[in-house]
VOKEFI-393832 format. One line per field, with one value per residue (C-alpha): chain; x, y, z; residue number from 1; residue in one letter. Coordinates in Angstrom, 1 decimal, always signed. Layout:
N
ch c(A  ...) $
c1 c(X  ...) $
c2 c(Y  ...) $
c3 c(Z  ...) $
i c(NUM  ...) $
aa c(A  ...) $
REM end
This chain:
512
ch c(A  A  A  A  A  A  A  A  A  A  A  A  A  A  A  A  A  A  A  A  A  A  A  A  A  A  A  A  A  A  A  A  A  A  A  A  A  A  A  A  A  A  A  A  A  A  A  A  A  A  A  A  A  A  A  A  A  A  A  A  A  A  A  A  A  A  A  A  A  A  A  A  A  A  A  A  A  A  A  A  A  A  A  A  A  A  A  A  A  A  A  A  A  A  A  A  A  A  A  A  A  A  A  A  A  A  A  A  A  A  A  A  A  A  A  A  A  A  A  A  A  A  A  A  A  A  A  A  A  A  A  A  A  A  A  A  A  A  A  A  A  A  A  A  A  A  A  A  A  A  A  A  A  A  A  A  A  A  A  A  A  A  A  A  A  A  A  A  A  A  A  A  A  A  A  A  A  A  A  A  A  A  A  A  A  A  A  A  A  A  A  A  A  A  A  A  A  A  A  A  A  A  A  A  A  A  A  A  A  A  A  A  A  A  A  A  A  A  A  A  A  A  A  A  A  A  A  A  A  A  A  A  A  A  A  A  A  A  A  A  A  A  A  A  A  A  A  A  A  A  A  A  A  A  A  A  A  A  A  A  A  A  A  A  A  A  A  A  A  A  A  A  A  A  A  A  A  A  A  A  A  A  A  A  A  A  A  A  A  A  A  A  A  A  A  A  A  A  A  A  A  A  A  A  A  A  A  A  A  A  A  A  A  A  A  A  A  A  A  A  A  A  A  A  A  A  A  A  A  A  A  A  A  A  A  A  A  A  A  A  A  A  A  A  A  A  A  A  A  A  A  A  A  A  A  A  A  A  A  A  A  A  A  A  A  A  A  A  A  A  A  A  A  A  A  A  A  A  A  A  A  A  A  A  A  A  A  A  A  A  A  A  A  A  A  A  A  A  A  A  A  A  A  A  A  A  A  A  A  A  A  A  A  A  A  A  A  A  A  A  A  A  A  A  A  A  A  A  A  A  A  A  A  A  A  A  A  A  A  A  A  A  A  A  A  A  A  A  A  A  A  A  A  A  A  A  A  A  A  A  A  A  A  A  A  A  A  A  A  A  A  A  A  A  A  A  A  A  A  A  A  A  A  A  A  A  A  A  A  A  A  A  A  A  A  A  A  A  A  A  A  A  A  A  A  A  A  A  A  A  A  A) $
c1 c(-12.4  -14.5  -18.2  -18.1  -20.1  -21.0  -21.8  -21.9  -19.8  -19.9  -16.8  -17.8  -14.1  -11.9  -8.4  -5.9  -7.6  -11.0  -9.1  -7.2  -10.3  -12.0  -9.3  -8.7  -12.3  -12.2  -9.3  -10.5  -13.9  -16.7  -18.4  -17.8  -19.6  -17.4  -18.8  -17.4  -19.2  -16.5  -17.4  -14.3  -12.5  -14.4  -13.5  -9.8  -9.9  -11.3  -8.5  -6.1  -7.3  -7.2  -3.9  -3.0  -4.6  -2.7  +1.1  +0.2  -0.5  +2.7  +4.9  +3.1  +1.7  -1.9  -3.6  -5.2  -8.6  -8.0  -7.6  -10.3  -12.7  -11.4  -12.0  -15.8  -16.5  -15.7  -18.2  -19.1  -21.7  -22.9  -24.9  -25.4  -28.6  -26.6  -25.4  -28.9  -28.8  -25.2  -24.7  -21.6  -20.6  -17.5  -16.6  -12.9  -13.5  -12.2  -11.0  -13.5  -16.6  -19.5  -18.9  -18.9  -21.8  -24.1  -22.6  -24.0  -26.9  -27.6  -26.3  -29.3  -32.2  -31.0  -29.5  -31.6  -32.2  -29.7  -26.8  -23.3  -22.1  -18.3  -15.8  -11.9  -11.2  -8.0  -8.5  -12.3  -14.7  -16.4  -19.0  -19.3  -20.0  -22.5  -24.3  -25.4  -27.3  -30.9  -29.5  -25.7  -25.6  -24.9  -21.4  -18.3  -14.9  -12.8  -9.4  -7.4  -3.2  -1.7  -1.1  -4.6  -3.2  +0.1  -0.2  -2.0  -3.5  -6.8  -8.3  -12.1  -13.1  -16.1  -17.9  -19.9  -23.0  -21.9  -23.7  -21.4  -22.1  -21.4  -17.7  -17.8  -18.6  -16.1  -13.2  -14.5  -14.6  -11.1  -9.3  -11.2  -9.1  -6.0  -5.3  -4.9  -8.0  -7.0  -10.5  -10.3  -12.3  -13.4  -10.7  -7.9  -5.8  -7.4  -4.0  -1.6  -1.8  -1.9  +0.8  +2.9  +2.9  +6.3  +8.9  +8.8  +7.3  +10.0  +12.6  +11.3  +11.9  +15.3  +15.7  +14.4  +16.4  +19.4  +20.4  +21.9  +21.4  +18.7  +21.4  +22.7  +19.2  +18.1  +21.3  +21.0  +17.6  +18.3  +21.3  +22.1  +18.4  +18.1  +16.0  +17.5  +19.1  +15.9  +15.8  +13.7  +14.1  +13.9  +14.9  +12.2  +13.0  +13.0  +9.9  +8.5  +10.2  +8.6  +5.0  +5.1  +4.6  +1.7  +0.0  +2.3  +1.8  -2.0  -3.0  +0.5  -2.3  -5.4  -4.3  -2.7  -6.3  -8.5  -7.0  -7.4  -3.7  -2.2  +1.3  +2.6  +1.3  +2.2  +3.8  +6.9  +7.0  +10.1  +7.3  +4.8  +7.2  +9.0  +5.1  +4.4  +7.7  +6.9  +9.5  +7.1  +9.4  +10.5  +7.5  +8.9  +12.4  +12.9  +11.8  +14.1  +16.6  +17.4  +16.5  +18.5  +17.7  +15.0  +17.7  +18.5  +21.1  +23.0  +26.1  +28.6  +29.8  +33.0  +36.1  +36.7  +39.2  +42.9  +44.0  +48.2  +47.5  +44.9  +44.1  +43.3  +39.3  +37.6  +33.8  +31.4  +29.7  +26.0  +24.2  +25.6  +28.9  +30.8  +29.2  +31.3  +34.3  +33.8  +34.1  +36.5  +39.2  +37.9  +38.7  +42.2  +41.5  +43.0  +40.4  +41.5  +39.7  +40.1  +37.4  +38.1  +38.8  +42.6  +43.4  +44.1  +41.2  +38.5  +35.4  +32.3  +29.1  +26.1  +22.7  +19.0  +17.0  +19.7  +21.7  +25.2  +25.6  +22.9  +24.8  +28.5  +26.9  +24.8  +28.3  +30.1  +32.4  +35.0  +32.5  +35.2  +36.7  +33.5  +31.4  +27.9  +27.8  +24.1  +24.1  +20.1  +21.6  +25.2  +28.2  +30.8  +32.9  +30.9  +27.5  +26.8  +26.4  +26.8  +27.7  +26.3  +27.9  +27.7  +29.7  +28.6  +28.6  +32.1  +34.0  +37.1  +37.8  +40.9  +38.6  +35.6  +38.2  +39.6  +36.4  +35.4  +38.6  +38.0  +34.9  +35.6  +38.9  +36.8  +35.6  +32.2  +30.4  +30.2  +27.7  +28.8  +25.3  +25.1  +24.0  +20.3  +18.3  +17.9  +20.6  +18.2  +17.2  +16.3  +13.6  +12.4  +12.1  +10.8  +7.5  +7.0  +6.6  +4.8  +2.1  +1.6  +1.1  -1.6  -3.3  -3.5  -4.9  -7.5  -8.8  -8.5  -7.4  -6.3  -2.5  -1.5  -3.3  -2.1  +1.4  +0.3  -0.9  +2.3  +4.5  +2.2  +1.1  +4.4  +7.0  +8.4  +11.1  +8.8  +5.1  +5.5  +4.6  +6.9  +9.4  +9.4  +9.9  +13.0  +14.6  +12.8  +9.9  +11.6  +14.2  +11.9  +10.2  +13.4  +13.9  +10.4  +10.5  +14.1  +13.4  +10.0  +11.9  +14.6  +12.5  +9.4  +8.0  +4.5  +4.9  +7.7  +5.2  +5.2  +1.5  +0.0  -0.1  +3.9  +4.3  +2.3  +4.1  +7.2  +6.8  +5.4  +7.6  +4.9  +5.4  +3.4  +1.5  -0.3  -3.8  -5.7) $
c2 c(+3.6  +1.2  +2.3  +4.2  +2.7  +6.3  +8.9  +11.9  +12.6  +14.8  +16.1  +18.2  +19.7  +21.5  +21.2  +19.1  +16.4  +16.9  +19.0  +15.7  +13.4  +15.8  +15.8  +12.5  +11.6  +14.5  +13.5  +9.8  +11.0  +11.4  +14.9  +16.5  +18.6  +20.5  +21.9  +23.5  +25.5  +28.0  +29.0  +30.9  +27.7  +26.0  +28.9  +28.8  +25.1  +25.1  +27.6  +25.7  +22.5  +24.6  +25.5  +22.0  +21.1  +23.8  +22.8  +19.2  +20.3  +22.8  +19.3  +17.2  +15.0  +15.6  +17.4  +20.6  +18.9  +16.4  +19.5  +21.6  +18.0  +17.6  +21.4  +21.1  +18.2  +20.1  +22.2  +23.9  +23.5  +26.6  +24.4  +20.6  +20.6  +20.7  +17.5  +16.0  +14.3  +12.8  +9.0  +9.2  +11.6  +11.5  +13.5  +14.8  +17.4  +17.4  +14.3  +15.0  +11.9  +14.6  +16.7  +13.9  +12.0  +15.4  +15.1  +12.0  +13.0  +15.9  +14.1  +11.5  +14.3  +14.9  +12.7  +9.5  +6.8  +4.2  +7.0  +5.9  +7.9  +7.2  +8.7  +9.6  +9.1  +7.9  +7.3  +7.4  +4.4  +4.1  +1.5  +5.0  +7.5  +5.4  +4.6  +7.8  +7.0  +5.6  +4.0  +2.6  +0.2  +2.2  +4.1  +3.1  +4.3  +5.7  +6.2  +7.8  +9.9  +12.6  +13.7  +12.0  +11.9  +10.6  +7.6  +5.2  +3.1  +3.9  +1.9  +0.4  +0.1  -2.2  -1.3  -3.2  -2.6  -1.9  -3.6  -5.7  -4.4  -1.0  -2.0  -3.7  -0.6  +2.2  -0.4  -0.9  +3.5  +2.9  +0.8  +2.9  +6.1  +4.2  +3.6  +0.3  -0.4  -2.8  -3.3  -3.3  -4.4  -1.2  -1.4  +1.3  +2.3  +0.2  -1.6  +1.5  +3.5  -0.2  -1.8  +1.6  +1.1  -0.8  +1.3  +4.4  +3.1  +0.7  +3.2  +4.9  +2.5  +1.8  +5.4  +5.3  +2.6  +4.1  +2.5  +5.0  +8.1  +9.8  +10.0  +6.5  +4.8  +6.7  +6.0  +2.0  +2.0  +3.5  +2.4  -1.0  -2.7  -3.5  -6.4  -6.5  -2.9  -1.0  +0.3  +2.7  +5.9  +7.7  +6.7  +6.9  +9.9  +12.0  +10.6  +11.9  +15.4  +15.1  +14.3  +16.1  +15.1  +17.2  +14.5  +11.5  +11.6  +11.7  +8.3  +6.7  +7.3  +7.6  +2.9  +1.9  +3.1  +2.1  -1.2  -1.4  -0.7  -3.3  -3.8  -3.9  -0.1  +1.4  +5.0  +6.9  +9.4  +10.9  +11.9  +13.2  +15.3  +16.5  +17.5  +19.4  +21.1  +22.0  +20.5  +19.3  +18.8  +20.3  +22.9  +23.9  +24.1  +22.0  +18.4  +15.5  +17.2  +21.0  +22.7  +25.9  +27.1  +24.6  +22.1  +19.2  +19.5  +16.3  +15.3  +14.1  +10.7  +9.9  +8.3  +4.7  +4.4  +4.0  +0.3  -0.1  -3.8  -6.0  -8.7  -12.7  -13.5  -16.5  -16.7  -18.2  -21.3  -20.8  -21.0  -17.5  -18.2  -19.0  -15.7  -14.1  -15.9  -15.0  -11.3  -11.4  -13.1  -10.4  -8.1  -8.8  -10.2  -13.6  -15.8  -18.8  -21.6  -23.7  -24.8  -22.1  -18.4  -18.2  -16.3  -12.6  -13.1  -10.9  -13.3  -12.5  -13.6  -13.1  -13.2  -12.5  -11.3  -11.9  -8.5  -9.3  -10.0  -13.0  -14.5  -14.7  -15.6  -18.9  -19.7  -19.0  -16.6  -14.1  -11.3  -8.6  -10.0  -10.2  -7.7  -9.2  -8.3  -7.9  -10.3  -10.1  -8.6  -9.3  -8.3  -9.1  -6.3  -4.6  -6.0  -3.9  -0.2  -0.1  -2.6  -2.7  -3.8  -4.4  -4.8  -6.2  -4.0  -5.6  -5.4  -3.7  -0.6  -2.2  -5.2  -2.8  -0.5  -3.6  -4.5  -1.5  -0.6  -4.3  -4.1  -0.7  -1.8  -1.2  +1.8  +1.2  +3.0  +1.2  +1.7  +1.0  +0.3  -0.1  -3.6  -3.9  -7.6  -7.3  -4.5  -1.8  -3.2  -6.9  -5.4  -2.6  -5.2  -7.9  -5.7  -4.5  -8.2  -9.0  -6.7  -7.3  -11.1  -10.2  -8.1  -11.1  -13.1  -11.1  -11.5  -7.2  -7.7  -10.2  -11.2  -9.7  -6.6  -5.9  -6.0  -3.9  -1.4  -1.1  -1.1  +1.7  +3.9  +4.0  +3.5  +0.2  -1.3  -4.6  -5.4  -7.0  -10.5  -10.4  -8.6  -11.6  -14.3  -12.6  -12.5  -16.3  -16.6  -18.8  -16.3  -13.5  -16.1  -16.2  -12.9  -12.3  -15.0  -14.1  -10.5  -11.8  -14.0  -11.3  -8.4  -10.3  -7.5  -8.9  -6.6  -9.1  -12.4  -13.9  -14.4  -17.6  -16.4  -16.2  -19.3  -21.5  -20.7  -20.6  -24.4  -25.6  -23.7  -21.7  -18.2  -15.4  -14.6  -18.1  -17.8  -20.3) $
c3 c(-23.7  -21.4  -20.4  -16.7  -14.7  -13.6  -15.5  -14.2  -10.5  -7.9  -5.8  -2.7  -1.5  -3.5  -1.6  -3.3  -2.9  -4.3  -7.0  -7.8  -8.1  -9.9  -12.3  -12.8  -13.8  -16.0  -17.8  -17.9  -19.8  -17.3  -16.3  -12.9  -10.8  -8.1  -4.9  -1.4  +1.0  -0.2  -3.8  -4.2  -3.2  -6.7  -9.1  -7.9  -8.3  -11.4  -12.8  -11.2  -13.0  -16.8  -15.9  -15.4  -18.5  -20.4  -19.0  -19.8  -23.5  -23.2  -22.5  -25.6  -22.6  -24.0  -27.2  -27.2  -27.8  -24.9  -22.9  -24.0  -24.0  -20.2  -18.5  -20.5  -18.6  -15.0  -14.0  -10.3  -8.2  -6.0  -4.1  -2.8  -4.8  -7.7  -7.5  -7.4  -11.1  -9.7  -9.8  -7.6  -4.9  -3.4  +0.0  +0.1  +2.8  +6.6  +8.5  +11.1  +11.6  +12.3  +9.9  +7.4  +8.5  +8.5  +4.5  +4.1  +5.6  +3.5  +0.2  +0.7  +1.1  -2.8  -4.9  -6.2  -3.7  -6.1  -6.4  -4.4  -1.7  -1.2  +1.1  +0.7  +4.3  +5.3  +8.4  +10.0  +9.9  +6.7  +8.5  +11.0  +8.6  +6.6  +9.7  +9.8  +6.5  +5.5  +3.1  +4.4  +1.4  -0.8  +1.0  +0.4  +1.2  -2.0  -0.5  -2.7  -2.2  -2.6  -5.5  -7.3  -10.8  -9.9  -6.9  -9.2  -6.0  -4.9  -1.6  -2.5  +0.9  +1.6  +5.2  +7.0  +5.4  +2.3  -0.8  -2.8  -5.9  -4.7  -4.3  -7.2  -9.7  -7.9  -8.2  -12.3  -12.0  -10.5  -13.2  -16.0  -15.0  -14.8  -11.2  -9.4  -7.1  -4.3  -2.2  +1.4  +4.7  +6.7  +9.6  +10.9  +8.3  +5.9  +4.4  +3.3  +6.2  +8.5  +7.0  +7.5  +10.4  +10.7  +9.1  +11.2  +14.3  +14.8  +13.6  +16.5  +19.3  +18.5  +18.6  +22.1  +22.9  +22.2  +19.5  +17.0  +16.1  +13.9  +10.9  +11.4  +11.1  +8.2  +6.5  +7.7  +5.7  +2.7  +2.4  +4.1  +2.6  -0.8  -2.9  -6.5  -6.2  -4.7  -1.3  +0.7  -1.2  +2.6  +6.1  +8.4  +9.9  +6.9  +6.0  +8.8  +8.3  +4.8  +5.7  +8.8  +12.6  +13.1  +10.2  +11.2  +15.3  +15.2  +12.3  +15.2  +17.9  +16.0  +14.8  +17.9  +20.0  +17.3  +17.6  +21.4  +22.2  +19.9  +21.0  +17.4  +16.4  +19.6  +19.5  +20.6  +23.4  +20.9  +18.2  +20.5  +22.4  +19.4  +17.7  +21.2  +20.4  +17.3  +15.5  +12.7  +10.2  +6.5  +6.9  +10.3  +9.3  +12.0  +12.9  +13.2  +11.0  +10.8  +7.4  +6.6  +3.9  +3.2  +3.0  +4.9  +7.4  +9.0  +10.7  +8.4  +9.2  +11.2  +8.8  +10.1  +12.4  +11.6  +13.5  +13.2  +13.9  +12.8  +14.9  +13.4  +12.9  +14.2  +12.9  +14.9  +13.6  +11.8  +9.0  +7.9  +9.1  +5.1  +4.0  +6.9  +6.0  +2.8  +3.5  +5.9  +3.3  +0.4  +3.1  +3.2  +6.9  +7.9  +8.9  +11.4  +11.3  +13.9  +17.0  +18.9  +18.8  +19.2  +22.5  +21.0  +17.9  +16.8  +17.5  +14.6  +15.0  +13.0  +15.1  +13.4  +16.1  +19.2  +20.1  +20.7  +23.8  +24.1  +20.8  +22.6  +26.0  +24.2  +22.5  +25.6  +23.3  +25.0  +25.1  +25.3  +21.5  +20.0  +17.6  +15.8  +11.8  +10.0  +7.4  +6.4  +3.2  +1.1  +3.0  +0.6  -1.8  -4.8  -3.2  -0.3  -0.2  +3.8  +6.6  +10.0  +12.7  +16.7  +19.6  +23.1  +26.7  +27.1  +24.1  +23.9  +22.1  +19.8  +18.7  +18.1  +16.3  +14.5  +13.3  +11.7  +9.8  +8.9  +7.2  +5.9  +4.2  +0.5  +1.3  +1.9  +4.9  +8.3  +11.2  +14.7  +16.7  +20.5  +21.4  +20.3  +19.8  +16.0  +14.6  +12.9  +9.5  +11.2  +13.5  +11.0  +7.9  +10.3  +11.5  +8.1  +7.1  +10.7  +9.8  +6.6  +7.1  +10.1  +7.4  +5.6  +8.6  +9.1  +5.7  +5.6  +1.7  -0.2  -0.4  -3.6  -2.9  +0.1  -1.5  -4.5  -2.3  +0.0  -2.7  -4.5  -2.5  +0.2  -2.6  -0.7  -3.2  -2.3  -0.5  +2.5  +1.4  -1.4  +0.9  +3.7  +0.8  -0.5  +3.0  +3.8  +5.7  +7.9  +8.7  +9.6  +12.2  +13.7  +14.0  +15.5  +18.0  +18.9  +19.4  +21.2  +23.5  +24.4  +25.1  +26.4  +24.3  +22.6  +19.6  +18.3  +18.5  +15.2  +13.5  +12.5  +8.8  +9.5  +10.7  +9.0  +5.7  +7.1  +9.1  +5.2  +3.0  +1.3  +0.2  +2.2  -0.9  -0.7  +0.1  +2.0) $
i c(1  2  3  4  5  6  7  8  9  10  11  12  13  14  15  16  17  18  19  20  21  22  23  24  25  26  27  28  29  30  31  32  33  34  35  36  37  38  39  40  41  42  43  44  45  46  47  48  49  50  51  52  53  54  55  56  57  58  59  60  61  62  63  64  65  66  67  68  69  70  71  72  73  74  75  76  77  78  79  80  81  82  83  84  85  86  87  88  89  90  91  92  93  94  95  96  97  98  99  100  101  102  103  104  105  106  107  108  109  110  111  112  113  114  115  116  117  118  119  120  121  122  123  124  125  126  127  128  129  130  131  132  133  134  135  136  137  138  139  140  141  142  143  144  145  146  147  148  149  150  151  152  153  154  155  156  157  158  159  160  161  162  163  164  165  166  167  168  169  170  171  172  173  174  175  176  177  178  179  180  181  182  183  184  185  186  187  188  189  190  191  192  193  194  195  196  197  198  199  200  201  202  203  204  205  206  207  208  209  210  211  212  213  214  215  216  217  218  219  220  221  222  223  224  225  226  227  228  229  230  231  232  233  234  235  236  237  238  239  240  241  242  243  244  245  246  247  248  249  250  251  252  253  254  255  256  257  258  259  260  261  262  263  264  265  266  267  268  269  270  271  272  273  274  275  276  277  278  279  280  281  282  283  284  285  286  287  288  289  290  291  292  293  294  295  296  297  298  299  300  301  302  303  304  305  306  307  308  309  310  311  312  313  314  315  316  317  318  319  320  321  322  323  324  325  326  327  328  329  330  331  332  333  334  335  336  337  338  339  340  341  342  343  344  345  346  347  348  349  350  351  352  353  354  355  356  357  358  359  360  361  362  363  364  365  366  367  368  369  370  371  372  373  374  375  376  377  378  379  380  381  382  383  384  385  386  387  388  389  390  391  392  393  394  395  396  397  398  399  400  401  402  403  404  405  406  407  408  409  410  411  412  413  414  415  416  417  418  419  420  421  422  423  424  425  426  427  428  429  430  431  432  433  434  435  436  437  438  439  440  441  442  443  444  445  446  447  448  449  450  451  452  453  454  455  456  457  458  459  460  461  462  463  464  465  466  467  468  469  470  471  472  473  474  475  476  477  478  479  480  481  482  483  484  485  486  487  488  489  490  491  492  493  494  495  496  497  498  499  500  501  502  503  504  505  506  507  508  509  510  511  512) $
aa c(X  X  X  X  X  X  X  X  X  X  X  X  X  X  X  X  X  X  X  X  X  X  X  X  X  X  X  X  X  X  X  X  X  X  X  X  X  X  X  X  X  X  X  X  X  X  X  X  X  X  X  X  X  X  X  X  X  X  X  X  X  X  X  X  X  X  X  X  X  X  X  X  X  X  X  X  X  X  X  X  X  X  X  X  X  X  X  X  X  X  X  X  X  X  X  X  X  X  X  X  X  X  X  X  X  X  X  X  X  X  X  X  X  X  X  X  X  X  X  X  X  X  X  X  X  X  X  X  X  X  X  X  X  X  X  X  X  X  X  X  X  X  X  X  X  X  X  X  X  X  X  X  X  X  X  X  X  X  X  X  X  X  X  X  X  X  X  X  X  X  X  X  X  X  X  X  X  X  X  X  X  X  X  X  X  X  X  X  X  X  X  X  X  X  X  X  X  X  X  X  X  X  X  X  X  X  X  X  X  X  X  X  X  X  X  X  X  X  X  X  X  X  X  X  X  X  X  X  X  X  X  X  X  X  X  X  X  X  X  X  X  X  X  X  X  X  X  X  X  X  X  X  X  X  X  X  X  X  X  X  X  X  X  X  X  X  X  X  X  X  X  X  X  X  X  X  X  X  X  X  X  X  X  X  X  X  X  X  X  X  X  X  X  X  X  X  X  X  X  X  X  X  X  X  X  X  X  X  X  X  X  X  X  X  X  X  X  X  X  X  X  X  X  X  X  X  X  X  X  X  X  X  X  X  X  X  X  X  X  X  X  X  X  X  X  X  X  X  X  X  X  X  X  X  X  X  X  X  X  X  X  X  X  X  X  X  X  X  X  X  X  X  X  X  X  X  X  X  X  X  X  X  X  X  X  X  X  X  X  X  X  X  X  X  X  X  X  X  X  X  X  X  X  X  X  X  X  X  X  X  X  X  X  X  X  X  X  X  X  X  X  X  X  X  X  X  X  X  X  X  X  X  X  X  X  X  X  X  X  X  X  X  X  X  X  X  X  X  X  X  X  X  X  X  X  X  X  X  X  X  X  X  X  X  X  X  X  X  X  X  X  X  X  X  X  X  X  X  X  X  X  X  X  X  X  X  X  X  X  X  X  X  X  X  X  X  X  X  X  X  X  X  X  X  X  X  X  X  X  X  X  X) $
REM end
């Protein structure tokens, strides 16, 4: 095993997270002190951690002398002053700013003047806390999730003041206990919590804009997305059921102010009503979903419709117009290709970033025959696991009917969406990258750590670097600038990161 550059730690906070650190420097070889004001707390973590120790040697996942080697290394502290011969200290306690900085302040009146102070905070000011300090060079942020042992990402975050060296040594403590450190400027969110900022924020507005339902976007998002068969394990909405509103709501608020009401992280009235409500999620039994039980309870979905007659298909012309043919034909449907939609055709378009409506009007298409198909991922039999689809204001029942038993002919699920700029899994997909580039820009973390810690710590089938270059950077600028120059919204307006690698053909990951 490498040297630590620290030898002996100090943990003040037993709740789950404290109790994970601690852990996972015990287990990597490096003595531990554990304090909390609550000394019971310490004893009942320390228990908690030999029982640990004892199922992992119950499972053959670790000897009985690793075991007994890892709970003799832990030991509490009844007091602060305990921690004095402590090289590192690291502060899991409550998200609050004063009551950390008084930590600080207290930490410095007793360990040695070269010992690290680092923080677990996952969303306060590192560069705010240490300014409370003598000594700010030496504090750090240590960002660690939930659970410590098992989300192998840890954030190194560097603040303002903080010595170089100092970041240096916790991310060489990181990699010695296994995890992945991914160092980090000291800004809101730092990258995990920043950059997940897309996925259920923009599941929200389409929510509020009536787009679908609750079910239907969730189901779009696992379902629909996929990047070599991964997808988003949960839709948005369960996510927040899983982590809870009452946590989710407040870091919504807590980024968009912190980054002077920046358009792109702004919240939903639907997530702030629903935590005033109550409706929390899972731990509630009720939030977006209901939870009998303890189990989740949702609609089921409606069977496609039954059409007696099924009308031709013209396909708009467009870059993705073959793959709609494509389908159609595998479909059974009869595609006609002339110039022209025939006068009694289903009319198909496929717009990235337009709704329907914009994409038959710029066409001058019969708006009353014509439905838009999301083709940002393989429509064709055996290669989709869900089809989305869209009709305009004015279509008619029979054609939207005729389009759904069309692309449901193989039995994979279809959902109908009111007319939105950008389907569901366009928009969603689109911030995620639109973010993640501006994280990039901003020189918060480097490229490929920004994608190691999205992909690590939220359990994204992709980072979002990686993630724009399999759908094409150039297509996600099109989306952006289309949904920008729809809604006039400016949380849509493509990034120079973005851009510039898109105009050169350079993938996102390419640092300059």
């Amino acid at each position: 095993m490498s040297t630590s550059p620290f030898q002996r730690i100090g943990v003040v906070g037993s709740g789950a997270m404290g109790r994970g650190i601690a852990q996972l420097f015990v287990q990597s070889g490096i003595a531990v002190r554990l304090h909390d004001n609550n000394a019971a707390a310490v004893g009942s973590a320390i228990a908690g951690l030999a029982e640990v120790f004892a199922r992992q040697v119950e499972k053959g996942r670790m000897s009985a002398e690793a075991a007994a080697a890892a709970r003799a290394r832990l030991e509490p502290a009844d007091a602060l002053s305990a921690l004095a011969d402590c090289d590192l200290v690291v502060e899991a306690i409550v998200e609050r700013l004063d009551t950390k900085r008084e930590l600080f302040v207290q930490l410095e009146a007793i360990v040695a003047d070269d010992a690290v102070l680092a923080t677990n905070t996952s969303s306060l000011s590192v560069t705010a806390i240490a300014a409370a300090c003598r000594r700010p060079q030496r504090v750090a942020g240590l960002h660690f999730f939930n659970p410590v042992p098992l989300m192998k990402v840890v954030e190194v975050v560097d603040g303002m003041r903080t010595d170089p060296s100092v970041v240096e040594r916790l991310a060489a403590l990181t990699r010695l206990t296994g995890h992945l450190a991914v160092v980090a400027q000291d800004t809101p969110g730092f990258i995990v919590n920043h950059a997940g900022r897309g996925f259920g924020t923009e599941a929200l507005k389409a929510l509020g804009e009536g787009v679908a339902d609750i079910a239907t976007i969730d189901r779009i998002l696992r379902e629909q997305v996929g990047f070599d068969g991964q997808g988003f394990k949960l839709g948005p909405f369960e996510l927040f059921d899983l982590t809870g509103l009452d946590v989710s709501q407040p870091v919504m608020e807590s980024i968009y102010r912190q980054f002077y009401d920046e358009p792109r992280f702004r919240p939903s009235v639907i997530a702030a009503q629903r935590l005033a409500a109550g409706l929390t999620g899972r731990k509630a039994g009720e939030g977006f979903y209901r939870y009998p039980d303890g189990r989740q309870q949702a609609s089921p979905e409606a069977p496609p419709p039954t059409v007696a007659v099924r009308p031709p298909v013209w396909v708009a012309p467009g870059p993705r117009a073959a793959m709609l043919r494509e389908a159609v034909a595998a479909l059974q449907g009869v595609v006609h290709d002339t110039g022209q939609p025939g006068e009694h055709a289903l009319v198909l378009v496929a717009p990235l970033g337009l709704d329907a409506s914009a994409a038959a009007a710029a066409a001058g298409l019969p708006a009353a025959r014509t439905v838009a198909v999301d083709t940002l991922f393989p429509i064709a039999p055996g290669r989709c696991k869900r089809r989305v689809l869209m009709p305009t204001p004015a279509t008619r029942p029979e054609y939207r009917d005729a389009a759904h038993a069309l692309f449901a002919t193989d039995g994979t699920p279809v959902s109908m969406l009111r007319d939105s700029p950008g389907f569901v899994a366009q928009r969603v997909l689109a911030m995620i990258v639109s973010i993640g580039t501006e994280i990039a820009q901003q020189r918060i973390a480097s490229a490929a750590d920004i994608d190691t810690a999205v992909r690590t710590g939220l359990g994204y089938p992709l980072g979002p670097l990686a993630m724009g270059d399999a759908l094409g950077a150039a297509t996600v600028l099109e989306i952006l600038g289309n949904l920008h120059r729809l809604t006039g919204d400016p949380r849509y307006r493509p990034g120079g990161w973005l851009r510039r690698r898109a105009q050169l053909g350079l993938s996102l990951l390419h640092e300059d």
